[in-house]
NUGU-680932 format. One record per residue (C-alpha): residue number from 1; residue in one letter; x, y, z. Coordinates in Angstrom, 3 decimals, always signed. Layout:
<atoms>
+-----+--------+----------+----------+----------+
: num : residu :        X :        Y :        Z :
+-----+--------+----------+----------+----------+
: NUM :      a :        X :        Y :        Z :
...
+-----+--------+----------+----------+----------+
</atoms>
This chain:
<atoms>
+-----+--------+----------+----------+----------+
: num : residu :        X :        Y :        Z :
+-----+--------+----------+----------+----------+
:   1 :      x :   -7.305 :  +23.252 :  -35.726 :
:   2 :      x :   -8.953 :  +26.521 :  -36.691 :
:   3 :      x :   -5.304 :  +28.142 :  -36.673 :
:   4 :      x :   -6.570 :  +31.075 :  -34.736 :
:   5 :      x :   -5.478 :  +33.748 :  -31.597 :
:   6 :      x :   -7.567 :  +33.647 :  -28.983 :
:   7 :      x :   -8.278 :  +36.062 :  -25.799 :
:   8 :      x :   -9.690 :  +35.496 :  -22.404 :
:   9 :      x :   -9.639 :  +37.503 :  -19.365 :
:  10 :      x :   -9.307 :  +35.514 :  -16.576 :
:  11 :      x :   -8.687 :  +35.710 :  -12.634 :
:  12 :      x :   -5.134 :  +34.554 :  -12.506 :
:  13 :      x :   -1.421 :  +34.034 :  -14.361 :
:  14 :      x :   -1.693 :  +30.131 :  -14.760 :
:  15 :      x :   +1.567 :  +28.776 :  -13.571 :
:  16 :      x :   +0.682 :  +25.410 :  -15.154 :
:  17 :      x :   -2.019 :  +23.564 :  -16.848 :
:  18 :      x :   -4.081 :  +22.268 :  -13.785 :
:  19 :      x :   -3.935 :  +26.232 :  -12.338 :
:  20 :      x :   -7.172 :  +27.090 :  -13.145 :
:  21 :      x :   -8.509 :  +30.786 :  -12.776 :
:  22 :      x :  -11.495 :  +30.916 :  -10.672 :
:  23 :      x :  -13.354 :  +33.173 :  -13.156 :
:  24 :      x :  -12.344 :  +32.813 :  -16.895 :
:  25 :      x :  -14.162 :  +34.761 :  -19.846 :
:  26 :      x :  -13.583 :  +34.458 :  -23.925 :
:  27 :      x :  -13.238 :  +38.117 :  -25.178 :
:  28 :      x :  -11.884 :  +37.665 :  -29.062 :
:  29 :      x :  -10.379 :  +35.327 :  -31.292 :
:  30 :      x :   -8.270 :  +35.975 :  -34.520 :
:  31 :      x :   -7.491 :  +33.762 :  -37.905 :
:  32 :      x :   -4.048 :  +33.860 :  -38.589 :
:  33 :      x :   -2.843 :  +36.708 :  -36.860 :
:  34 :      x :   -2.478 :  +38.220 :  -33.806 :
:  35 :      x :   -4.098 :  +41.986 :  -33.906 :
:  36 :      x :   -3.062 :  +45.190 :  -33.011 :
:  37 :      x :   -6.017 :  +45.421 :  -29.782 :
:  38 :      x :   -4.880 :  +42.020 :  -28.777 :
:  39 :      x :   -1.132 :  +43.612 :  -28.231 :
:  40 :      x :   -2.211 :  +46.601 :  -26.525 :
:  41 :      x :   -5.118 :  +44.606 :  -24.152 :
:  42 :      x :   -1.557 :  +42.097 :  -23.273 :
:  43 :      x :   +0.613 :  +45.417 :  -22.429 :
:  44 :      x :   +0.372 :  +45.612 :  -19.241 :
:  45 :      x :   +3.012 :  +43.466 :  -17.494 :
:  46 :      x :   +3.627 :  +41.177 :  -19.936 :
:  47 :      x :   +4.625 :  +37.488 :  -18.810 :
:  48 :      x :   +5.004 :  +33.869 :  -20.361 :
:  49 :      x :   +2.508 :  +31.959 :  -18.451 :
:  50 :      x :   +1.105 :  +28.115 :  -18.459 :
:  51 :      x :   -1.164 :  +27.808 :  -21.678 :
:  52 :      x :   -5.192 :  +26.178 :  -20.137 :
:  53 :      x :   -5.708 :  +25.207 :  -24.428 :
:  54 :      x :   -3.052 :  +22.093 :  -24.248 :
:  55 :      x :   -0.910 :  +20.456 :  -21.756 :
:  56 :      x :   +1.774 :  +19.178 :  -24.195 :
:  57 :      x :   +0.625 :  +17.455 :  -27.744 :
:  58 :      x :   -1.700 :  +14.394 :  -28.089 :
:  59 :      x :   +0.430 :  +11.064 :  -27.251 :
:  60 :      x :   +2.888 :  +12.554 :  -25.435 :
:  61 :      x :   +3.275 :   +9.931 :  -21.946 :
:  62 :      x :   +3.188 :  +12.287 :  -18.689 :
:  63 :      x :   +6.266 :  +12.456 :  -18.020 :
:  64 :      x :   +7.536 :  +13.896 :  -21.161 :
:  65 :      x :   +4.943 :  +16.498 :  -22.137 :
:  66 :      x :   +6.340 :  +19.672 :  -24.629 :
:  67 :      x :   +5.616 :  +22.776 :  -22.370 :
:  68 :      x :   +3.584 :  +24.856 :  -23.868 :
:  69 :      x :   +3.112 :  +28.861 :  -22.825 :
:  70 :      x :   +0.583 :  +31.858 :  -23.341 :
:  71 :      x :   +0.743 :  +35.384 :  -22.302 :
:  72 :      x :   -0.552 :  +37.060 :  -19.466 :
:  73 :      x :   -1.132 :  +40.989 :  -19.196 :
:  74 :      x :   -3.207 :  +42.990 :  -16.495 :
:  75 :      x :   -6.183 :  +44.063 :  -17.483 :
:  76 :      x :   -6.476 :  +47.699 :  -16.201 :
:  77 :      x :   -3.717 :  +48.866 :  -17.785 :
:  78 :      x :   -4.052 :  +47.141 :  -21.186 :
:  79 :      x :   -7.510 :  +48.464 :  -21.356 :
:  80 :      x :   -6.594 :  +51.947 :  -20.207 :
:  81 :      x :   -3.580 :  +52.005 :  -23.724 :
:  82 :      x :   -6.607 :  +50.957 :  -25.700 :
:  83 :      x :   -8.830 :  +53.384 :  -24.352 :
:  84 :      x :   -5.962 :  +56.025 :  -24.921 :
:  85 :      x :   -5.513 :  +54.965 :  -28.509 :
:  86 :      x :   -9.351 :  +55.002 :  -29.455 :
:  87 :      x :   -9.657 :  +58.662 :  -28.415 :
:  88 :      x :   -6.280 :  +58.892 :  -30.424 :
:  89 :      x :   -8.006 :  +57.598 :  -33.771 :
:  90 :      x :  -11.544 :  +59.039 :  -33.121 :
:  91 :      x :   -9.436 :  +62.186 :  -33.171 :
:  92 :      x :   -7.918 :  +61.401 :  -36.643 :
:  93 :      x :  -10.210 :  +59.564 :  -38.321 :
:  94 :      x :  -14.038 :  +60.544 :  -38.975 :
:  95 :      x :  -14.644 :  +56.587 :  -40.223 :
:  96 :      x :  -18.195 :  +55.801 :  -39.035 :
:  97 :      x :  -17.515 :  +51.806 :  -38.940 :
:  98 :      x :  -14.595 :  +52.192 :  -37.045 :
:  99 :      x :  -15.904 :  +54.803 :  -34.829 :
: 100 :      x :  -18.771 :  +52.080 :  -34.114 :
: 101 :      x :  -15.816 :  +49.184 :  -33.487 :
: 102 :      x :  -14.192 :  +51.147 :  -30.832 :
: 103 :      x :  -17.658 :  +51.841 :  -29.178 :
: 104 :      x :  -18.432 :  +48.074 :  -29.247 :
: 105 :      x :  -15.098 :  +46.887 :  -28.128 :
: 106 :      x :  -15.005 :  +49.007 :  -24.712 :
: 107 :      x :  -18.389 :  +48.204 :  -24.145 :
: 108 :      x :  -17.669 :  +44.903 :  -24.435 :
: 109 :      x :  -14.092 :  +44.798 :  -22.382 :
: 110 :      x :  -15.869 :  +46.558 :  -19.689 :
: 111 :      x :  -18.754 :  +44.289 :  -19.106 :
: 112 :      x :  -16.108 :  +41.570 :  -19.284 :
: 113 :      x :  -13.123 :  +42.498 :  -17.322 :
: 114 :      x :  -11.724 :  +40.732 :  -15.136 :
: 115 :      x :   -7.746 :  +41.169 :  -13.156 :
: 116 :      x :   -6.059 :  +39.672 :  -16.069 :
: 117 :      x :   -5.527 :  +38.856 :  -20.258 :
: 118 :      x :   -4.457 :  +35.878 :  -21.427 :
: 119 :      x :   -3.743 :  +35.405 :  -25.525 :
: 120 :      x :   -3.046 :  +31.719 :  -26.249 :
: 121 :      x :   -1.517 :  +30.963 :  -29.822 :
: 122 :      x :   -0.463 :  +27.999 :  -29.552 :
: 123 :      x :   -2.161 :  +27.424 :  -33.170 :
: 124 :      x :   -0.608 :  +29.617 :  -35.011 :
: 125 :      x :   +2.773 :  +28.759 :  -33.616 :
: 126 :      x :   +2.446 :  +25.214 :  -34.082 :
: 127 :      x :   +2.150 :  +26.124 :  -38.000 :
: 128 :      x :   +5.334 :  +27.130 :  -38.259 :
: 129 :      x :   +7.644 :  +25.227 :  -35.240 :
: 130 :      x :   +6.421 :  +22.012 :  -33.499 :
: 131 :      x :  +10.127 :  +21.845 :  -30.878 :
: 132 :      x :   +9.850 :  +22.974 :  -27.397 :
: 133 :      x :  +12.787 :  +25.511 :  -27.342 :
: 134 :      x :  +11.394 :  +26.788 :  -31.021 :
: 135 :      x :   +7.793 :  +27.736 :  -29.429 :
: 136 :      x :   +9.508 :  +29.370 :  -26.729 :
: 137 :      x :  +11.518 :  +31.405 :  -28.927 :
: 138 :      x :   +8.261 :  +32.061 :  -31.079 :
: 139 :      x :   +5.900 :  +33.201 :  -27.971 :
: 140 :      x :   +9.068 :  +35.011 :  -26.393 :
: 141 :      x :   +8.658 :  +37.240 :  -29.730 :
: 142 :      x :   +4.928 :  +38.023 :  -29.374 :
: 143 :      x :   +5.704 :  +39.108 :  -26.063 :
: 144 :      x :   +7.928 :  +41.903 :  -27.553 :
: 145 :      x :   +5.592 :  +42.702 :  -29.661 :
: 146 :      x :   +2.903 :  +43.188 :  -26.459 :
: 147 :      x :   +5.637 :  +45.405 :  -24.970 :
: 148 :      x :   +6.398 :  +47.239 :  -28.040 :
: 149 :      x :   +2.268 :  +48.029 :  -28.598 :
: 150 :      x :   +2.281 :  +49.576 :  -25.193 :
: 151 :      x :   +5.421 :  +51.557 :  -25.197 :
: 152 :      x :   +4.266 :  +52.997 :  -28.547 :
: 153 :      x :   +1.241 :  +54.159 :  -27.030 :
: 154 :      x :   +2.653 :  +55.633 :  -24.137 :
: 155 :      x :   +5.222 :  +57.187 :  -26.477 :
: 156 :      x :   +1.629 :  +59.282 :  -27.401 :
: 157 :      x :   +1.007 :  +62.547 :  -26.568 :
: 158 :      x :   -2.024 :  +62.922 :  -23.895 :
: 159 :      x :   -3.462 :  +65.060 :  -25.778 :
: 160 :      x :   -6.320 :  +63.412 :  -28.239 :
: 161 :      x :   -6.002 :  +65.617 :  -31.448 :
: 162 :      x :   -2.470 :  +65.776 :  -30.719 :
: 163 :      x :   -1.941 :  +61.744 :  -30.140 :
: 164 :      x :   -4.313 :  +61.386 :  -33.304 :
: 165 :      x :   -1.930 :  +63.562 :  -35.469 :
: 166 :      x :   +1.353 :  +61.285 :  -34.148 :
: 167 :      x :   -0.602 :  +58.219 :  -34.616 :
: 168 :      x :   -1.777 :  +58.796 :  -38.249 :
: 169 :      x :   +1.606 :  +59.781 :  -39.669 :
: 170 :      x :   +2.952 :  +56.727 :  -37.695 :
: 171 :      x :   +0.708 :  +54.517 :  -39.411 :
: 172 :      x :   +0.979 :  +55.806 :  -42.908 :
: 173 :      x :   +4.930 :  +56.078 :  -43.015 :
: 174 :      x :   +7.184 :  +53.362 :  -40.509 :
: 175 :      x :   +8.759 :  +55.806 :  -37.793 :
: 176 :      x :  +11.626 :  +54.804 :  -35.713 :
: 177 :      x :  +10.418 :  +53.072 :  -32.447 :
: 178 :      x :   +8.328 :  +53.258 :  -30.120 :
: 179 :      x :   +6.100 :  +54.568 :  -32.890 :
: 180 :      x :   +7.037 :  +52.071 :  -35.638 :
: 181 :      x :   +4.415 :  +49.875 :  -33.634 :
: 182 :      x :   +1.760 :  +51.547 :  -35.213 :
: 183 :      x :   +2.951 :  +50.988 :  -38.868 :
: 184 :      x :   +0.400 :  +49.251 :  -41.283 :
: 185 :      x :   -2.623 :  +50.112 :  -38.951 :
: 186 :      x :   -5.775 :  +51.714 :  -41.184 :
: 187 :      x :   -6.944 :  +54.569 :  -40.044 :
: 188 :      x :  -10.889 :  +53.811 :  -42.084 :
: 189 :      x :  -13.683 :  +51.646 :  -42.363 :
: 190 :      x :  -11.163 :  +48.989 :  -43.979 :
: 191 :      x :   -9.150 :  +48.640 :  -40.281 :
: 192 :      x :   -9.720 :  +45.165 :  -40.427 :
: 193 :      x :  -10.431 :  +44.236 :  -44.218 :
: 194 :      x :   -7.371 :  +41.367 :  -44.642 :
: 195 :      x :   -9.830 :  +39.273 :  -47.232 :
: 196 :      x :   -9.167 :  +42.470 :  -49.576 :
: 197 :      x :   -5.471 :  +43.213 :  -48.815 :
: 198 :      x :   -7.000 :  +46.544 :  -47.645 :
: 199 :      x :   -4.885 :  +45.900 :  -44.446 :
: 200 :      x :   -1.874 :  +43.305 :  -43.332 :
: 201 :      x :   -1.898 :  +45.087 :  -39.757 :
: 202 :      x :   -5.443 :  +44.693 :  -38.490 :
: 203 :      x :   -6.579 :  +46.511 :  -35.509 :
: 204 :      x :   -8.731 :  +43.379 :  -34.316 :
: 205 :      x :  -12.078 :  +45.123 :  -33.614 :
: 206 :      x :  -14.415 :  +43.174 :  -35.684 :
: 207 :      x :  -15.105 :  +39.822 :  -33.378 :
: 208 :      x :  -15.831 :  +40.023 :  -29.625 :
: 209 :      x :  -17.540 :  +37.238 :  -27.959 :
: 210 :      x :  -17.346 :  +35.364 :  -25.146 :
: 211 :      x :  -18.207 :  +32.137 :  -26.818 :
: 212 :      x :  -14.666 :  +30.808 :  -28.031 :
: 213 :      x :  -13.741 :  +27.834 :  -30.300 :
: 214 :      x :  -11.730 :  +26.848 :  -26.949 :
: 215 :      x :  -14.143 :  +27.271 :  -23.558 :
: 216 :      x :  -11.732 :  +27.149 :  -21.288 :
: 217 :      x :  -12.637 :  +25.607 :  -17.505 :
: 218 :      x :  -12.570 :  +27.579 :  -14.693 :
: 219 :      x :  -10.747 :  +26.419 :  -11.573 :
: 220 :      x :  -14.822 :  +24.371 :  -10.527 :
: 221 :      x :  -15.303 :  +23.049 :  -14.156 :
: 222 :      x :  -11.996 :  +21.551 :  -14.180 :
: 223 :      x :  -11.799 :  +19.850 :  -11.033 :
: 224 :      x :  -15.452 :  +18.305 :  -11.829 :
: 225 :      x :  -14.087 :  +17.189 :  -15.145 :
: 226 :      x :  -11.192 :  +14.938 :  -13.609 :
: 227 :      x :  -11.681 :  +11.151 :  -13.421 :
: 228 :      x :  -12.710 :   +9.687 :  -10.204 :
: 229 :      x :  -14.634 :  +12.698 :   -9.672 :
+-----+--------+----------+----------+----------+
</atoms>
């Protein structure tokens, strides 16, 4: 395992393995972490879903698979927060890199959008719990966390200077919530610079691709991939 996050947009909330979106995209993954962007992008109507990486753990008979679950967001309004908080930090910060990164990254979410997120970190919980109830409980936390990303940034004021202003004194010094959300993020070039402790909260802007170390099947490549078929 390459002990990673990973997001797709996709056409649908999987409600189990075998529900396969029609249309399915790779849009980021993440070592070890799950990034600020990847919160906001999941914001919008949060909810558990079916994971489409693993249906249960290898050996498991049929009958006694673990469940496993992902998170499912719309993609309108997660895009819209992140939209909202880019013209928050181009506001606040004059860093060309991550003025660039925020360019690249709604380029790149536009071209590949599609009526829903899905984050799938099954690999990173699995470092830490391997129990059914204990992954629930760990996924059933990053969902908070998708919740609390959004709330934080509607907590922001509509205004962009103004937003920036909140937003940069939120990040600098831990506020009480909403805005505590925003604590750890770097405001500079070093937004996503973990390899030099430059940052423990990255934003996630550094990585978008649509060629993931899972491809994941649409709802045709799955059912031509079934024995018998």
């Amino acid at each position: 395992m390459a002990n990673r996050s990973y997001l797709y947009s996709t056409g649908n909330r999987p409600e189990s393995y075998e529900d396969r979106p029609e249309t399915v995209s790779g849009l980021s993954e993440w070592p070890y972490a799950i990034p600020f962007s990847f919160l906001v992008l999941l914001s919008g109507d949060p909810r558990l879903c079916a994971s489409l990486i693993a249906d249960g753990f290898d050996g498991e008979p049929p009958e006694s698979r673990t469940t496993l679950y992902a998170i499912s967001g719309e993609f309108d309004a997660g895009f819209a927060r992140l939209t909202k908080f880019a013209a928050a930090v181009r506001a606040v910060s004059d860093a060309e890199s991550l003025h660039a990164a925020l360019a690249e990254a709604e380029r790149f979410l536009h071209a590949h959008r599609d009526r829903y997120v899905l984050l799938e970190t099954i690999e990173l919980d699995t470092m830490i719990e391997s129990g059914e109830d204990e992954l629930r409980a760990l996924i059933e936390g990053h969902l908070d966390l998708c919740r609390a990303a959004g709330t934080a940034i509607d907590a922001l004021p509509d205004d962009a200077a103004a937003a920036g202003a909140v937003l940069a004194a939120a990040a600098a010094q831990r506020s009480a919530p909403p805005l505590d959300a925003f604590h750890g993020l770097v405001l500079t070039d070093d937004f996503d610079n973990t390899r030099d402790d430059k940052t423990e909260n990255p934003i996630g802007l550094s990585w978008w691709t649509d060629v993931l170390y899972f491809a994941l099947w649409n709802r045709a490549e799955y059912a031509a991939n079934q024995p018998n078929r």
